[in-house]
C-alpha positions in Angstrom: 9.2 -11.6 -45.1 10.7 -8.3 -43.3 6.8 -8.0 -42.2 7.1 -11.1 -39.7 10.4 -10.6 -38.8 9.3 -7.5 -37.8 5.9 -8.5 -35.8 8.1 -11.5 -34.1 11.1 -9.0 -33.0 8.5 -6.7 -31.4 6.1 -10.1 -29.9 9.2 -11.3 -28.1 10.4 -7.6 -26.9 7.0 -7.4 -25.6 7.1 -10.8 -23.9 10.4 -10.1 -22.2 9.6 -6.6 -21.7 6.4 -7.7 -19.3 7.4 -10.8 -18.1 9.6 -9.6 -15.6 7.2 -7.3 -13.7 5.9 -8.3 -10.4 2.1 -9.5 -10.0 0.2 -6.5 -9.5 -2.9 -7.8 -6.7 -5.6 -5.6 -5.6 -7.7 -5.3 -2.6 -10.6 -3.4 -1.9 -11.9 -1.9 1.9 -15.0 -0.4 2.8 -15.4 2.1 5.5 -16.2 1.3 8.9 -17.0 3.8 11.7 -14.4 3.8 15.1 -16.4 3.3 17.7 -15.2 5.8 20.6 -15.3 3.4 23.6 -12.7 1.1 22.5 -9.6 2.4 24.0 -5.9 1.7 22.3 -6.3 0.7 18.9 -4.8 -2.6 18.3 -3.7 -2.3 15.0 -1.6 0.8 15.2 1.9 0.5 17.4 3.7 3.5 16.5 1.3 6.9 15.6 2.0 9.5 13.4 4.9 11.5 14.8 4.1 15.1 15.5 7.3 16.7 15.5 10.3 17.7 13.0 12.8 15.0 14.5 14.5 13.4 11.7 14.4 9.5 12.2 17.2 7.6 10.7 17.2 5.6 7.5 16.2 1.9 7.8 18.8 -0.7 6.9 17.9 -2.2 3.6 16.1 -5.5 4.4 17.3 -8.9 2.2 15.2 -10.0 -0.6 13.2 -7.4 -2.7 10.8 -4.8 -1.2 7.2 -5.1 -2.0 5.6 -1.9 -3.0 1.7 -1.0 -1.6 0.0 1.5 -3.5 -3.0 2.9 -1.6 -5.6 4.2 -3.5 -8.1 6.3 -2.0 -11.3 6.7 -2.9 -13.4 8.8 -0.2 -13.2 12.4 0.3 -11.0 11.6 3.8 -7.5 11.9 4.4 -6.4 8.4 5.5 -3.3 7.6 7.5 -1.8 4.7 6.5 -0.4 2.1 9.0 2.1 -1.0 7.8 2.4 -3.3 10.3 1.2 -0.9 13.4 3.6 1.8 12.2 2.9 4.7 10.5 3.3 5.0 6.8 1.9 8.5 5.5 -1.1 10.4 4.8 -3.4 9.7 1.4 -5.5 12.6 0.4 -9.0 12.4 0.2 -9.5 11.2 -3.7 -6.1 10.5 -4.1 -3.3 7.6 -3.6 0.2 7.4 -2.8 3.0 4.4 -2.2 4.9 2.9 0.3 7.6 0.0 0.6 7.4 -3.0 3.0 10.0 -6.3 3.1 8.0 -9.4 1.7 6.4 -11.3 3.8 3.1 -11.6 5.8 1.6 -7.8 6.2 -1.0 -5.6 7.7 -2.4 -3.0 6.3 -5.0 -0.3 8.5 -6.1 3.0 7.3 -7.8 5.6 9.9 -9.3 9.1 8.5 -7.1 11.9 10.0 -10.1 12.9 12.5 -10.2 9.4 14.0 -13.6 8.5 13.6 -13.5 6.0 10.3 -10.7 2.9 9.9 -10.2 0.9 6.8 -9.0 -2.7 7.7 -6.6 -4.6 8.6 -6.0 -6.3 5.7 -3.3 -9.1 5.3 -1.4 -10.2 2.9 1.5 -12.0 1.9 3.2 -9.0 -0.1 5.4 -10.9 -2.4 3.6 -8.8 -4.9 2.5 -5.2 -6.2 -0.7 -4.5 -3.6 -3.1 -2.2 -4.8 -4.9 -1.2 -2.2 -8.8 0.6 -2.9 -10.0 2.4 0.0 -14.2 3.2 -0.4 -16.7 4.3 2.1 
């Protein structure tokens, strides 16, 4: 009797434990090559800054704030652009994380040289994104 006690007490932890995490989605980009002729690039609006200025913290947005995780898999470093702004850099074979208000979102990657882009990519980020970057 204390057996299935037991099994239920640790079924229903389990259940409750898991059934409040966010749906995890993920997405997969392959590598194209930036072609050089093509002028501004549409999908970035605000480039990686290049200075030490400290920019302000953003005002918390309402609702909850969808986490991307951007998992790289090429041996580039690949900044990462949310909605035309810059986000960070990913090592080459690594990933990293960033926050974004729900809602409709873009997603571009360009290698830190310029010359490859992964995306855009939309979604509607009312979930966990995982984001695979491959060549």
């Amino acid at each position: 009797m204390k057996k299935v006690l037991l099994i239920g007490f640790v079924t229903l932890f389990t259940l409750s434990v898991y059934g409040q995490s966010k749906e995890v989605k993920v997405i997969e980009s392959k590598s194209a090559t930036i072609e050089k002729t093509r002028g501004n690039n549409p999908n970035v609006v605000k480039e990686r800054s290049n200075t030490d200025v400290a920019i302000p913290k953003p005002e918390k947005s309402r609702g909850d704030d969808c986490r991307v995780v951007v998992d790289n898999w090429t041996g580039y470093s690949v900044d990462i652009y949310v909605d035309g702004d810059y986000a960070g850099t990913v090592g080459a074979w690594s990933d990293g994380y960033t926050y974004t208000a729900e809602g409709q979102t873009s997603l571009y990657g360009k290698s830190v040289g310029g010359s490859i882009e992964w995306g855009p990519v939309y979604v509607d980020c009312y979930y966990e994104h995982t984001w695979k970057l491959t060549d």
